[in-house]
DSSP file (Angstrom, degrees, kcal/mol; ACC not computed):
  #  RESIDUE AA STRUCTURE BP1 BP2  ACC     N-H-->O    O-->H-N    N-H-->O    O-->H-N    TCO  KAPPA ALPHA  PHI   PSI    X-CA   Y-CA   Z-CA
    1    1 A X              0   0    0      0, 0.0     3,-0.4     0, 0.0     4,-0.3   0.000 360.0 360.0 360.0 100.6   69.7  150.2   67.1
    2    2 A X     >  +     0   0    0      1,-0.2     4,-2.0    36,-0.1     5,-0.3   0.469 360.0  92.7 -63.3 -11.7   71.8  150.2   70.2
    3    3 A X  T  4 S+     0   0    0      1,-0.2     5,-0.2     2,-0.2    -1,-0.2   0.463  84.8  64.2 -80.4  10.5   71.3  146.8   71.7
    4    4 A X  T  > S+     0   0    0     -3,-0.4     4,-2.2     3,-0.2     5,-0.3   0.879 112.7  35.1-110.5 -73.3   74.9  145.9   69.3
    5    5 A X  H  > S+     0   0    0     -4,-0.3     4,-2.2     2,-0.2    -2,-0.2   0.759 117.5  50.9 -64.7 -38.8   76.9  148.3   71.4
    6    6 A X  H  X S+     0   0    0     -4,-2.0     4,-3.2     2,-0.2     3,-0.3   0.970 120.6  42.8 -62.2 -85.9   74.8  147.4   75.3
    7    7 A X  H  > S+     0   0    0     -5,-0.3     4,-3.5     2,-0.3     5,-0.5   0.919 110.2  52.4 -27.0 -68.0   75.5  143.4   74.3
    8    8 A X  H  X S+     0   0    0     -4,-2.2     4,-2.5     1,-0.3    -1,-0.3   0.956 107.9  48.5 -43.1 -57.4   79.1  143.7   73.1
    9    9 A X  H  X S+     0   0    0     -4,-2.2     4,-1.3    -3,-0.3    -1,-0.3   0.916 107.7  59.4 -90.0 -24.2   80.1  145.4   76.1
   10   10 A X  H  X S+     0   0    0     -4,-3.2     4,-2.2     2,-0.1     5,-0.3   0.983 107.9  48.9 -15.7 -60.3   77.9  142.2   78.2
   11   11 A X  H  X S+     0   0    0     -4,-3.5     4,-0.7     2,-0.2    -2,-0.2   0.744 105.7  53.2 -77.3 -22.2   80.3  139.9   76.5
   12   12 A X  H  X S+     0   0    0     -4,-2.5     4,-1.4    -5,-0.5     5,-0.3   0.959 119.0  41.0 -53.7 -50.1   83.4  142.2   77.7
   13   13 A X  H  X S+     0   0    0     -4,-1.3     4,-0.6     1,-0.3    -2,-0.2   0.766 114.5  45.8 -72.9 -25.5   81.9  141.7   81.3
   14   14 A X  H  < S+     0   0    0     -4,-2.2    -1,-0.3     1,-0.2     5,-0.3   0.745 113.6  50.5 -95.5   1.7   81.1  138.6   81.2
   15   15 A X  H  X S+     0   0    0     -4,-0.7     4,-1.4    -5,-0.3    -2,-0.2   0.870 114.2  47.1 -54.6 -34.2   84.7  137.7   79.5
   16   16 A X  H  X S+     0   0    0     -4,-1.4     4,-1.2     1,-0.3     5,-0.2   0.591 112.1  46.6-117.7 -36.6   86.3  139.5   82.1
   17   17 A X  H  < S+     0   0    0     -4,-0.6    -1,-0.3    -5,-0.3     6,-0.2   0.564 114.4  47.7 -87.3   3.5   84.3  137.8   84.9
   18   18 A X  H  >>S+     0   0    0     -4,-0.2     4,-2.5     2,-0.1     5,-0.9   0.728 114.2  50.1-108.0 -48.6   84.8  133.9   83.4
   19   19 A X  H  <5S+     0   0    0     -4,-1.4    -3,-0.2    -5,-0.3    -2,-0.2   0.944 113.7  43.8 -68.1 -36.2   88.6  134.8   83.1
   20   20 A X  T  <5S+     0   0    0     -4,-1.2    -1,-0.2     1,-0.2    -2,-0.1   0.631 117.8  45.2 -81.0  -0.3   88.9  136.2   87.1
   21   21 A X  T  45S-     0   0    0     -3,-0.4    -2,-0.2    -5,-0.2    -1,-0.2   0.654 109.8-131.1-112.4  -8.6   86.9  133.3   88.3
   22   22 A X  T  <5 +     0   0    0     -4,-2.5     2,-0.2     1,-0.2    -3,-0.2   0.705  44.5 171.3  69.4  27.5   89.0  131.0   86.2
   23   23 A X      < -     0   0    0     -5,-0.9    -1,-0.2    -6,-0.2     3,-0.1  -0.578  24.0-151.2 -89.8 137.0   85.6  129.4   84.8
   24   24 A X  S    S+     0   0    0     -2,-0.2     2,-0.4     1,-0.2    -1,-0.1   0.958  70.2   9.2 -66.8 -60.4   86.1  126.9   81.8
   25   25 A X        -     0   0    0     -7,-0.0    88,-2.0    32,-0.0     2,-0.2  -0.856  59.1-149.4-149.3 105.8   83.0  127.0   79.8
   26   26 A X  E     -A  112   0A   0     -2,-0.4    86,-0.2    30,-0.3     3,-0.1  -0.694   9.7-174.1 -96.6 154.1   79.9  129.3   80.0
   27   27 A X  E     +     0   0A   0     84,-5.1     2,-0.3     1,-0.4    34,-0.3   0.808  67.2   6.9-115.2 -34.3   76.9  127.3   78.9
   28   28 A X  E     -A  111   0A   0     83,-1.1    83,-3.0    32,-0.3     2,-0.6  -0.967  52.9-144.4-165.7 144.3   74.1  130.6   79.0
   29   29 A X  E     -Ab 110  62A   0     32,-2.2    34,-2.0    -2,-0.3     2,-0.4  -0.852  26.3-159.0 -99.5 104.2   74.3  134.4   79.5
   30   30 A X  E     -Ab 109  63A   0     79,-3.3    79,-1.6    -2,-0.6     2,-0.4  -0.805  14.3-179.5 -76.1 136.9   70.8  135.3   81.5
   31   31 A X  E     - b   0  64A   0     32,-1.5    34,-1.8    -2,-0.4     2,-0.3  -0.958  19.3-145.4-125.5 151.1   69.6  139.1   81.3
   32   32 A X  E     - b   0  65A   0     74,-0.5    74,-3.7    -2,-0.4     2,-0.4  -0.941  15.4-169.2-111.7 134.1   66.8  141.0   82.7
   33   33 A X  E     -Cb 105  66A   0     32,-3.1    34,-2.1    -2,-0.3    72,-0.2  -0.969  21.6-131.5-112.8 134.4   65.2  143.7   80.8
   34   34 A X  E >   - b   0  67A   0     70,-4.1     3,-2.4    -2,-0.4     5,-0.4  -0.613  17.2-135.4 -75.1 141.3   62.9  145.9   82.0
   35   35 A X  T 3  S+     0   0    0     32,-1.3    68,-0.2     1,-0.3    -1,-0.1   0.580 107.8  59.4 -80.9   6.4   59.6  146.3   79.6
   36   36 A X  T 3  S+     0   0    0     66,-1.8    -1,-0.3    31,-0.4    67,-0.2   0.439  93.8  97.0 -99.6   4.2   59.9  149.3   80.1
   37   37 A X  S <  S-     0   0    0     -3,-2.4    67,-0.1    65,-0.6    66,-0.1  -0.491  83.3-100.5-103.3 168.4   63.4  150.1   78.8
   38   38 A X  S    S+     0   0    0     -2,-0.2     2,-0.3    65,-0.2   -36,-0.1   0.514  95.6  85.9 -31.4 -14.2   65.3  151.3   76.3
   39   39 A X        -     0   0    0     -5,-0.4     2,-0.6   -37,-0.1    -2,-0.1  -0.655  59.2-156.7 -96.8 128.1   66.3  147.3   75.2
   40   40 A X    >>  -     0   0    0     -2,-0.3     3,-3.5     1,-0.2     4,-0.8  -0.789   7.2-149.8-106.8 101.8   64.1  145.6   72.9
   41   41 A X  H >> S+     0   0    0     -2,-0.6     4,-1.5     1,-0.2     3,-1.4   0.512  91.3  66.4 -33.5 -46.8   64.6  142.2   73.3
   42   42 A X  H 3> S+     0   0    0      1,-0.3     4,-3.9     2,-0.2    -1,-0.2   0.899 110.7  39.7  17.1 -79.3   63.8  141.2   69.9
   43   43 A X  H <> S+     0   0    0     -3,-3.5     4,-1.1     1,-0.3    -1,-0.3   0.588 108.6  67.4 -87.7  -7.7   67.0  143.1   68.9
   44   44 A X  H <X S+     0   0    0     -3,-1.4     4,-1.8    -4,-0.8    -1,-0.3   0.893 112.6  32.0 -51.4 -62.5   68.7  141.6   72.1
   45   45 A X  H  X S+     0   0    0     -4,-1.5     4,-0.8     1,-0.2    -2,-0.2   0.897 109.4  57.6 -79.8 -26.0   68.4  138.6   70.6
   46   46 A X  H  < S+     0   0    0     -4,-3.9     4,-0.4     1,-0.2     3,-0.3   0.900 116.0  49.1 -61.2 -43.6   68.8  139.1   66.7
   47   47 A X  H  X S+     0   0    0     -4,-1.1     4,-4.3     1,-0.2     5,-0.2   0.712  85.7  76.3 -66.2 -35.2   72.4  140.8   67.9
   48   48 A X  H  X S+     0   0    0     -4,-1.8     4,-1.7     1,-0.2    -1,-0.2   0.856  85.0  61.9 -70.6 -32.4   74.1  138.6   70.1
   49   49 A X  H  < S+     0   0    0     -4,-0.8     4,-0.4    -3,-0.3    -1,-0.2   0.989 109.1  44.3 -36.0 -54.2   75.2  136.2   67.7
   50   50 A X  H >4 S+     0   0    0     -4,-0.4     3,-2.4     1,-0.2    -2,-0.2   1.000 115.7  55.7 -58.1 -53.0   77.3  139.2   66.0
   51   51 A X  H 3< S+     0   0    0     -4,-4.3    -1,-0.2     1,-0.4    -2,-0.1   0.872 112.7  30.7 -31.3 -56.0   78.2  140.0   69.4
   52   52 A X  T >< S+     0   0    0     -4,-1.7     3,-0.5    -5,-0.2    -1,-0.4   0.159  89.9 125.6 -97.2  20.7   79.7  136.7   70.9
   53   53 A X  T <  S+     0   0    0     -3,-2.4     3,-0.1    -4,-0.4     4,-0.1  -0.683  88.0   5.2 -54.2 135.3   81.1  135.7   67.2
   54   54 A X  T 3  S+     0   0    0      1,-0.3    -1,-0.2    -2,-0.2     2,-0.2   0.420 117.3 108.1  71.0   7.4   85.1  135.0   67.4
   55   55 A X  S X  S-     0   0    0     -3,-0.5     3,-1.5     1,-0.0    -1,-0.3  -0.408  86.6-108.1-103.1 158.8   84.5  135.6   71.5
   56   56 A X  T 3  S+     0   0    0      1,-0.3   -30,-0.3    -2,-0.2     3,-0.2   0.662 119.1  62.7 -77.7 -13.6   84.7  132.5   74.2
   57   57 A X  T >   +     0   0    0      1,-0.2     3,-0.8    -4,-0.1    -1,-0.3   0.025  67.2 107.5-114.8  32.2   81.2  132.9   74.4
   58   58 A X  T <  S+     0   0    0     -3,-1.5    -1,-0.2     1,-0.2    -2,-0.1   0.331  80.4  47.0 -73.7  10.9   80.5  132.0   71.0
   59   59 A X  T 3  S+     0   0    0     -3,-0.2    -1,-0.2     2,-0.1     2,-0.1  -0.233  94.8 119.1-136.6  33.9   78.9  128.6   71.7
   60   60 A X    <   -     0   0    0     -3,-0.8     2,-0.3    -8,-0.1   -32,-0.3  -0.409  58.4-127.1-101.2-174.6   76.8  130.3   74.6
   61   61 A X        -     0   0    0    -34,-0.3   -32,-2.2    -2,-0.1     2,-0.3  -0.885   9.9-143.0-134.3 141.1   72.8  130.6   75.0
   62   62 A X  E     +b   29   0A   0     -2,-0.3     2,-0.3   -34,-0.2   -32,-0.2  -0.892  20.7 174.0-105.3 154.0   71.0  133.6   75.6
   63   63 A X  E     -b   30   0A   0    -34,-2.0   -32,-1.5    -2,-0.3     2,-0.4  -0.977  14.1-168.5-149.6 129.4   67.9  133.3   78.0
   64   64 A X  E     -b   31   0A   0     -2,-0.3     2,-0.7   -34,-0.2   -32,-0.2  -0.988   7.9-153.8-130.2 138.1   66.3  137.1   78.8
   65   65 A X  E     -b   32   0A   0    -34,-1.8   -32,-3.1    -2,-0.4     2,-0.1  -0.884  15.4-131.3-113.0 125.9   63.7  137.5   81.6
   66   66 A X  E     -b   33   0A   0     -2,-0.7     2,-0.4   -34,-0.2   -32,-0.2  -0.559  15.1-149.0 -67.2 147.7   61.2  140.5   81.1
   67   67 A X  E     -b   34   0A   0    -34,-2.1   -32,-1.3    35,-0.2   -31,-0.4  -0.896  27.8-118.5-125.9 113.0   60.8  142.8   84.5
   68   68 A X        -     0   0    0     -2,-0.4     2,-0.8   -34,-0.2   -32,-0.1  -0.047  15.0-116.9 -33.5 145.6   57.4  144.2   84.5
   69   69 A X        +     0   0    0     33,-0.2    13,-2.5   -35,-0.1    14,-0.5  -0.802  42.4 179.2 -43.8  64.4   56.8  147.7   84.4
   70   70 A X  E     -D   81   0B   0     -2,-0.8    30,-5.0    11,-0.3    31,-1.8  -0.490  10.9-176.5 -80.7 150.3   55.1  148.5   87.8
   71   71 A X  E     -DE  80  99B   0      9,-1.0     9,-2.3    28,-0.3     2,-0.3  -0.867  18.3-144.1-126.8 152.2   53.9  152.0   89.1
   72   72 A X  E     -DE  79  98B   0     26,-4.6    26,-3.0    -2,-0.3     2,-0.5  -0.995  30.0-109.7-127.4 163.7   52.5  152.5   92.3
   73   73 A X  E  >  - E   0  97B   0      5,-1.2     4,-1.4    -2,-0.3    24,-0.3  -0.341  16.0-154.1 -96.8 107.1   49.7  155.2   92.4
   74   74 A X  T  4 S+     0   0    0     22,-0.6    23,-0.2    -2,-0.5    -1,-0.1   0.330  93.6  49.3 -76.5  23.0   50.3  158.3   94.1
   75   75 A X  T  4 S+     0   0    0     21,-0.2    -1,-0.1     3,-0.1    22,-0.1   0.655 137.5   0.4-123.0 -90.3   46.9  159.1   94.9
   76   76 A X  T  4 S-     0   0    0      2,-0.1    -2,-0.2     0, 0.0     3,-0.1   0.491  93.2-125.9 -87.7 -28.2   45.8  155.5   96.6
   77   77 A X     <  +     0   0    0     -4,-1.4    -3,-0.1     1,-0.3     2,-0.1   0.066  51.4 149.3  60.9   5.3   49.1  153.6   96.3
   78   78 A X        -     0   0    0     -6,-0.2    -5,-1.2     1,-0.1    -1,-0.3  -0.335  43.9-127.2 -61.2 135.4   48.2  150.6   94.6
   79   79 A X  E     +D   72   0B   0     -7,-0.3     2,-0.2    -3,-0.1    -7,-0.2  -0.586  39.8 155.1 -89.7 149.8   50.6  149.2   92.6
   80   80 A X  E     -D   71   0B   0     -9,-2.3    -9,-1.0    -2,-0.1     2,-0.5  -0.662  44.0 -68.3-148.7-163.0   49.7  148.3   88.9
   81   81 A X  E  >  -D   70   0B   0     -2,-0.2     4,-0.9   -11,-0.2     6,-0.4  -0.941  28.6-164.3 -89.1 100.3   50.8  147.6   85.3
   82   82 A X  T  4 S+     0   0    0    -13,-2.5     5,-0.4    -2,-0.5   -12,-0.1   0.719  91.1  45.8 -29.3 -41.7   52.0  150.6   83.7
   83   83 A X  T >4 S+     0   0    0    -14,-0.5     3,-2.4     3,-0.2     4,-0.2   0.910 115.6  41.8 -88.0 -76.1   51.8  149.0   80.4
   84   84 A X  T 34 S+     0   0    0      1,-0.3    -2,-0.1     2,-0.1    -1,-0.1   0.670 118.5  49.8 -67.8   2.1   48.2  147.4   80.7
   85   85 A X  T >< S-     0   0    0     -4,-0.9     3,-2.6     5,-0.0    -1,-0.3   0.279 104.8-126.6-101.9  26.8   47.1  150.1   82.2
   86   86 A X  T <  S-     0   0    0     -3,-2.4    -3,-0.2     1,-0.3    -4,-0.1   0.826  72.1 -68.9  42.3  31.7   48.3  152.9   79.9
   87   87 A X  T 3  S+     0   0    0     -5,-0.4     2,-0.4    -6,-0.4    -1,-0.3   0.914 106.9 127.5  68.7  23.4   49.9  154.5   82.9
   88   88 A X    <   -     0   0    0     -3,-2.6     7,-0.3    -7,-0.3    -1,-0.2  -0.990  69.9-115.7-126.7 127.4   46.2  155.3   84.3
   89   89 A X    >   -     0   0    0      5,-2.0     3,-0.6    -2,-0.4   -10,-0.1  -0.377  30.8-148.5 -40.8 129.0   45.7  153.7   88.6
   90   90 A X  T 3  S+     0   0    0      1,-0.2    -1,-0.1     2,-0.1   -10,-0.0   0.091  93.4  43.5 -98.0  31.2   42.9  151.1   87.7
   91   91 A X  T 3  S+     0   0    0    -13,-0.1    -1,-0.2     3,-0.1    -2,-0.1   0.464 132.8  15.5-133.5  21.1   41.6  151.5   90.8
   92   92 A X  S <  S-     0   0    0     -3,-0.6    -2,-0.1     2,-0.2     3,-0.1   0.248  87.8-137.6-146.5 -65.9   41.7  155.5   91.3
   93   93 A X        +     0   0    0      1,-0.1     2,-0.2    -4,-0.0    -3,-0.1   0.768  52.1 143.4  89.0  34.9   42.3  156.3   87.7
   94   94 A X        -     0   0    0      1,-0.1    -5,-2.0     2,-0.1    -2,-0.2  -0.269  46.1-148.0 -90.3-169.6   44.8  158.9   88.5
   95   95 A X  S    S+     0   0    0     -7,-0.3     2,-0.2    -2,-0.2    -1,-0.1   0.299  73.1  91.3-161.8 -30.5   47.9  159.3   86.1
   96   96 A X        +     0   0    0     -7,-0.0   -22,-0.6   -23,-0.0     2,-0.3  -0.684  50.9 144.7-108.7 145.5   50.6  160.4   88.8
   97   97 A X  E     -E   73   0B   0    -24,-0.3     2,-0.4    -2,-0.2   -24,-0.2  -0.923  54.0-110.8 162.3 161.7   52.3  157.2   90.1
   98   98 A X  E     -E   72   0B   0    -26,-3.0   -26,-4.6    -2,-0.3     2,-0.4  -0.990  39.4-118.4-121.9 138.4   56.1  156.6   91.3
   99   99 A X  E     +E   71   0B   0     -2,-0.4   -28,-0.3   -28,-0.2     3,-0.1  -0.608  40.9 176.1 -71.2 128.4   57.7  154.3   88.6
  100  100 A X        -     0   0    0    -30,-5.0     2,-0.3     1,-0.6   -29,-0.2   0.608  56.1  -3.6-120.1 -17.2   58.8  150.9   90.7
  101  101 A X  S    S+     0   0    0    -31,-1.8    -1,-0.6     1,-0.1   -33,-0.0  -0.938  93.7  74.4-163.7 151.3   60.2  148.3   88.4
  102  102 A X  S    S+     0   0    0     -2,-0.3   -66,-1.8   -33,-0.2   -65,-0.6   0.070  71.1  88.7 147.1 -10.4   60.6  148.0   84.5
  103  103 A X        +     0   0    0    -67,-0.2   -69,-0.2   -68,-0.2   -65,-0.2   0.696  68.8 118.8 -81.0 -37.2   63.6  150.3   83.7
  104  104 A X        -     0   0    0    -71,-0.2   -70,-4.1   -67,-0.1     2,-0.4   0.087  39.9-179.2 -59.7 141.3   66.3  147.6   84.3
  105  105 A X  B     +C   33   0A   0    -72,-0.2     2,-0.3     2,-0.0   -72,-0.2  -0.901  28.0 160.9-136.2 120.9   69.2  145.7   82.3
  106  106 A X        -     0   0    0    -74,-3.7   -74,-0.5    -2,-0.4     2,-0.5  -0.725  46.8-136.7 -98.4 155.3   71.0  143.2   84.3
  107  107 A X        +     0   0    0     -2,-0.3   -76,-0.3   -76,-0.2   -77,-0.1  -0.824  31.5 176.4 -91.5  94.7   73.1  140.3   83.9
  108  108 A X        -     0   0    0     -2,-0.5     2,-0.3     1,-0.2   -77,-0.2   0.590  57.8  -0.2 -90.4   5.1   71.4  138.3   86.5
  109  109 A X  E     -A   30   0A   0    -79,-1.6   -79,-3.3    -3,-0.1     2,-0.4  -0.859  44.3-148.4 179.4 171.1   73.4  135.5   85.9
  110  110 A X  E     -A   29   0A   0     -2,-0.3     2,-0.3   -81,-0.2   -81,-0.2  -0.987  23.7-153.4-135.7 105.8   76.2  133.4   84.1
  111  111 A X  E     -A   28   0A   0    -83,-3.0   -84,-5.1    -2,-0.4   -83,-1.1  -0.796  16.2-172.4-101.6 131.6   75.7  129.8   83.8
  112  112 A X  E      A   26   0A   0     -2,-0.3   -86,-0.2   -86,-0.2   -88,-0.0  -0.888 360.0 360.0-140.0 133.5   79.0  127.4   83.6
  113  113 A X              0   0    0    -88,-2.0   -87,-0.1    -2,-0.4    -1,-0.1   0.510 360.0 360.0 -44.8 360.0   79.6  123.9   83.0
């Protein structure tokens, strides 16, 4: 499980960003994961306690936004689901597709009293 080491070093960036912006009090840490990436939220969330323990952001909230996993279809171009379509165009039914969103982890944002 990785998602201990990817988190910890969140809470270094967002320490590091609360202490150069001179912000008192973070109230919740948003990330986006892509469904298609390595992160399983699940274990996103089950970790971040250990994470932010004995940290400034131990009295924080985590809030994680999924980012779909879109292809678009190299044959027709329509963009689809990767995941409800098992990676097959559902309007072509070709297989070959340019990956367009789902890969990601962000922090998209740090929310402060």
């Amino acid at each position: 499980m990785h998602e201990l080491g990817v988190v910890m070093e969140v809470v270094r960036v967002v320490e590091e960003f609360v202490r150069e912006n001179d912000v008192e009090e973070v109230d919740t840490v948003v990330l986006q994961v892509g469904e298609l990436s390595s992160m399983i939220p699940k274990y996103i969330y089950d970790v971040y306690p250990a994470a932010v323990d004995g940290t400034m952001l131990e009295k924080t909230k985590l809030d994680i936004e999924i980012i779909p996993g879109n292809g678009r279809c190299g044959n027709c171009e329509t963009i689809f689901s990767v995941l409800q379509n098992h990676a097959t165009c559902p309007n072509c039914q070709s297989t070959q597709f340019e990956l367009l969103s789902g890969r990601e982890f962000y922090i998209k944002e740090i929310v402060c009293y």
